[in-house]
N, C-alpha and C positions, 0 to 999 in steps of 0.2 A: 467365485472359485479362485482358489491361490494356488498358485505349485511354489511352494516351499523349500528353496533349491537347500540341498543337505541333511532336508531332516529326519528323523526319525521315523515322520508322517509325513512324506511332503508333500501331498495333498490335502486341502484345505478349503471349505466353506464354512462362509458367514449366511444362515440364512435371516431374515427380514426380522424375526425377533429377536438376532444376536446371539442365538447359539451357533455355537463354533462346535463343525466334527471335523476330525481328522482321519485320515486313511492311510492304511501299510499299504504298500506295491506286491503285489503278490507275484513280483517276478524280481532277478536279480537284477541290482544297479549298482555301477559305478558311484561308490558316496551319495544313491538316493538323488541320484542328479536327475530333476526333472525342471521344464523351461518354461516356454511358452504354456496357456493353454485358450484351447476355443470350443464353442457348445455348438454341434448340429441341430438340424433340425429334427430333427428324434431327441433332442436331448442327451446324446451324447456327448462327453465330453472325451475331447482329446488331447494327447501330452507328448511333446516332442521330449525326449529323453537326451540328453549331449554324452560326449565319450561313449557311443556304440552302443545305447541303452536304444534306439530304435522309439517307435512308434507306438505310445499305448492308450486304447480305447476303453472309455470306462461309463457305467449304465447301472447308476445307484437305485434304478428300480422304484416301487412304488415308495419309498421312502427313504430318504436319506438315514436317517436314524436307526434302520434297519439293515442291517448288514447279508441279512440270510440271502435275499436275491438278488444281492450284488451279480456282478457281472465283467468279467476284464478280458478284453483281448489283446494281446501284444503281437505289434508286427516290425520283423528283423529283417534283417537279409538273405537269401538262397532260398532255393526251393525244401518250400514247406514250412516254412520259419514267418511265411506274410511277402516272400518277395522282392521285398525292395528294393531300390540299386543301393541305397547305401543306409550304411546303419545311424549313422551319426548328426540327428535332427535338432535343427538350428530354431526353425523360423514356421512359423503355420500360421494358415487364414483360411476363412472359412466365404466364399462366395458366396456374389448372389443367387446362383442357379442352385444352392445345397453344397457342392463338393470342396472339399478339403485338400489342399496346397501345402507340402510340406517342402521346405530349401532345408537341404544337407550339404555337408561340406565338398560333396559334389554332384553338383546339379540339384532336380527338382522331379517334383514327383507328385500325381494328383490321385484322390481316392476316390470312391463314393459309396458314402455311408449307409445306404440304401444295401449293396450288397458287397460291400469292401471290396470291389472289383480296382484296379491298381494302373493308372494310365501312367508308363513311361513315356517321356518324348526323346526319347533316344533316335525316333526316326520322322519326328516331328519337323517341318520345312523350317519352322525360326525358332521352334523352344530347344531344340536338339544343341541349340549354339551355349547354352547353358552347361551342358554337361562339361562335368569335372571340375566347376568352377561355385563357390564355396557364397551360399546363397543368405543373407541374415537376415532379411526383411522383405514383408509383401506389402500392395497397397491397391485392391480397388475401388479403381475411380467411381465418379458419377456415370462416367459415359461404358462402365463396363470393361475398362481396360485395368490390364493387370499389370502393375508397374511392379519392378523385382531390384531390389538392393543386393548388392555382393561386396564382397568383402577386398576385392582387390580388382575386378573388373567391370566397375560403373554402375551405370542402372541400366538396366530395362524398360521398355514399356511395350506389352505384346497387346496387341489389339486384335481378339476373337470374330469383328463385323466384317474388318477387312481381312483376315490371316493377317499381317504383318506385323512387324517390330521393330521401332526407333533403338537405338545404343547409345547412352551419352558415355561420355569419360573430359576426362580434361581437356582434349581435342575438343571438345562440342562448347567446353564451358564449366564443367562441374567443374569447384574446389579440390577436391578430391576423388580417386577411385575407389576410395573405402563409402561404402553407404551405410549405417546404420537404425535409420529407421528414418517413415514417411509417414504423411498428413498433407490432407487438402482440405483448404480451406473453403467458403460459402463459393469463393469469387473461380472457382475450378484450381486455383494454386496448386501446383506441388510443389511441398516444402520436404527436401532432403536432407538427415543431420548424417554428416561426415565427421572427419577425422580434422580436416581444415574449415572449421566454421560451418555453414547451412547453406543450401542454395535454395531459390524460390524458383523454379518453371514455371511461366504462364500458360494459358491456353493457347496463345499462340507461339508458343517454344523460347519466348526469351527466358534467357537465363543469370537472376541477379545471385551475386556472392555477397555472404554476409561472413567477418571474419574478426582477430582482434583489433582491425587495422581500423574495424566499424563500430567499436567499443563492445564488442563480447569480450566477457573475462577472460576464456578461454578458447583456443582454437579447436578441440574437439567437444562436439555437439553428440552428448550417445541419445538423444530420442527427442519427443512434444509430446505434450497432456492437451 
């Protein structure tokens, strides 16, 4: 599945014998702007929308090919509209427990797919520290912990066994406050790509810089494959 930022269709699947369908948004958008996307366990599929295009859930039914039982939900902000604190979704992942994680340009916000019921942490003891602050990348770990990139105030890492949550920033060690996106590797690494090169966190919290001082070409890092 593709989200095909600008197009005409920009929803996209390649299935296994190489037919390609595309799909209309049956709600309005900003230039067809759709971002991220990730599959529940129901086989939904859902689509963070950027410029206030909100949250939309989609459920091509017994066949892709078949449009009649399609199925679209879109959720915005205010009552009645899906709720949300904000409309303008960045970043989405989909847990191991099923639920669905969405970072908007301010703060974060959790779903469950099961009955689209809508968990703000606006009164949440360590996820509440999130709010208003502009969230581009998730990442959970092996050990269940949800590490969260931001766009100008560090990373995250909230740990559900204990309730708690570490904060890096350059204080701590990161290259930068901008995060862009994360990957762990076999050995438990988190590797973060910034704005000033990558950093690696180990399992036990050192934290190495990689930069063009280290022979990267460049000193901004936007992702890993």
């Amino acid at each position: 599945w593709i989200a095909n930022y600008g197009a005409a269709q920009p929803l996209v699947v390649k299935t296994a014998d190489a037919t390609v369908t595309k799909f209309s948004i049956p709600f309005p958008l900003v230039e067809n702007q759709l971002a991220q996307v990730v599959i529940d366990d129901n086989n939904y599929k859902w689509v963070v929308a950027p410029k206030s295009g909100g949250l939309i859930c989609f459920d091509h039914g017994t066949a892709i090919e078949n449009s009649g039982d399609d199925r679209w939900k879109i959720f915005k902000a205010g009552a009645g509209n899906g709720n949300l604190p904000n409309d303008n979704g960045l970043s989405i992942t989909k847990d191991k427990s099923g639920f669905i994680w969405v970072g908007t340009g301010f703060g974060l916000f959790k779903i469950n797919p099961s009955n689209f019921a809508i968990t703000k942490f606006n009164d949440h003891p360590q996820l509440k520290e999130l709010i208003g602050k502009r969230v581009n990348t998730f990442l959970e770990d092996d050990l269940h912990r949800m590490w969260i990139g931001t766009q100008f105030d560090g990373l995250y890492c909230f740990d559900p066994s204990t309730n708690t949550i570490l904060h890096y920033t350059i204080k701590e060690g990161l290259s930068s406050n901008t995060c862009y996106d994360l990957f762990e590797d076999k050995l438990k690494n988190i590797y973060v790509a910034s704005a000033k090169g990558f950093n690696v966190i180990s399992k036990n919290g050192k934290i190495n810089s990689y930069t063009r001082a280290d022979g990267l070409k460049y000193d901004l890092v936007g992702g890993f494959l």
